[in-house]
C-alpha positions as a printed Julia matrix, in Angstrom:
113×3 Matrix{Float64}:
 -18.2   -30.47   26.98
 -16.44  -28.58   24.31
 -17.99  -25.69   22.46
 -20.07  -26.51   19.21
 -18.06  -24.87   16.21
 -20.98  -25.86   14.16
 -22.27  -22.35   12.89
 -24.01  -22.37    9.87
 -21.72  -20.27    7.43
 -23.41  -18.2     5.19
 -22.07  -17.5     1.45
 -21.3   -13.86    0.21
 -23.47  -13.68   -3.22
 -20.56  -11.91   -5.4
 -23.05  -10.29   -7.4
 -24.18   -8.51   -4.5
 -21.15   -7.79   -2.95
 -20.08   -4.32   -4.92
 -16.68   -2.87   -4.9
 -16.58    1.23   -4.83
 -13.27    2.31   -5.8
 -11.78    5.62   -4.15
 -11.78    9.16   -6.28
  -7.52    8.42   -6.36
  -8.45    4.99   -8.09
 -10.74    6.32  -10.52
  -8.76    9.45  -11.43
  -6.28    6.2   -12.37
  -8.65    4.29  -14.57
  -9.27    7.9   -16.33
  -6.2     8.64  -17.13
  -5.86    4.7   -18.38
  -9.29    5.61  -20.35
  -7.86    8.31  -21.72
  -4.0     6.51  -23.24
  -6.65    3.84  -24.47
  -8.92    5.61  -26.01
  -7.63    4.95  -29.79
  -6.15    1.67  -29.22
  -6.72   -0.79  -31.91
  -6.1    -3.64  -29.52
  -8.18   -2.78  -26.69
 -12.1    -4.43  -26.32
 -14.7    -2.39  -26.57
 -16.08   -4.19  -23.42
 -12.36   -3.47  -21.92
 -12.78    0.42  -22.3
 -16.39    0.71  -21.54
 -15.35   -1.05  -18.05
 -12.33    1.07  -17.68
 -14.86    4.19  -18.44
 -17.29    2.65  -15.83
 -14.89    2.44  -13.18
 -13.35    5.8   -14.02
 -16.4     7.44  -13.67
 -17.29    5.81  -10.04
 -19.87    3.05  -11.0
 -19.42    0.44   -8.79
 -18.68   -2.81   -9.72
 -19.72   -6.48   -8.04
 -17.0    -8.59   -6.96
 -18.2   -11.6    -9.63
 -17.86   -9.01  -12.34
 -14.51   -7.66  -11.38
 -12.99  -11.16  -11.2
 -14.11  -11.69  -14.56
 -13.05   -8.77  -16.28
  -9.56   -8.05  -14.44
  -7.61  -10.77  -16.56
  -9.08   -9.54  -19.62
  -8.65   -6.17  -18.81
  -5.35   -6.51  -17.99
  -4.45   -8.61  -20.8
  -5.7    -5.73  -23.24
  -3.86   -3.26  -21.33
  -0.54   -4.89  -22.05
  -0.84   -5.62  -25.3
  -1.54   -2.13  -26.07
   1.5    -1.12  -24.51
   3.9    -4.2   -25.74
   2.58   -3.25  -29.49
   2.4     0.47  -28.98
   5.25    1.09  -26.38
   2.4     3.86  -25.04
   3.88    4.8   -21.97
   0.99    6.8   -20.38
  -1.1     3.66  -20.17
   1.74    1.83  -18.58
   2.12    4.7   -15.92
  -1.76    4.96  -15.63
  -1.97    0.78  -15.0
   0.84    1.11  -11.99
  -1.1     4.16  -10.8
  -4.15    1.94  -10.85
  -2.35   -0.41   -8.71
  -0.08    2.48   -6.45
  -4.01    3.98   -5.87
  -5.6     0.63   -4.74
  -3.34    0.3    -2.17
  -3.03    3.45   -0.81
  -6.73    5.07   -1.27
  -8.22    2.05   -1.96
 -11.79    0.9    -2.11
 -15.15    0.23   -0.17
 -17.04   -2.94   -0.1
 -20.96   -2.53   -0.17
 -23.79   -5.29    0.43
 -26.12   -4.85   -2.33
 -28.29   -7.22   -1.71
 -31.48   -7.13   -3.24
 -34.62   -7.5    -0.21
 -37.72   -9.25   -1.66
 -41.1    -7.07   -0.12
């Protein structure tokens, strides 16, 4: 008899799941915070997320997926109108950081007592 591959799979709640983003990575999103902070094109709820993440507040999974396009969509175009070339070289840091420093992924699940 063959072995039963019939475990029940649990799904990761990506509201839970919380993404902590090294010091390197936020030291990025500050200096993007910073060559954003009088753009006429950014969101407000684009720089208060940038802020966030700059300052170390963690972020869940869901709400990173959601806010990354829009985030980067007001990041360049703030640079294609403005030619701003500190928030270009603070949104490749952002990247150069993630993969080299990177980030933690924490279960913050909330336990019923």
């Amino acid at each position: 008899m063959t072995e039963s591959h019939s475990r029940k799979l649990t799904g990761i709640d990506p509201n839970s799941l919380k993404i902590n983003f090294s010091e390197g990575v936020q030291g990025a999103f500050g200096d993007l915070a910073a060559a954003l902070h009088f753009s006429e094109t950014c969101s407000d709820d684009t720089l208060t997320t940038i802020r966030d993440l700059s300052q170390g507040k963690p972020i869940s999974v869901f709400d990173m997926i959601l806010s990354f396009p829009l985030m980067a969509e007001d990041v360049f175009e703030h640079i294609h109108k403005t030619g701003d070339q500190k928030a270009a070289k603070a949104w490749h840091e952002i990247g150069s950081e993630v993969l080299e420093r990177g980030f933690t992924l924490e279960n913050k699940r909330e336990t019923a007592r």
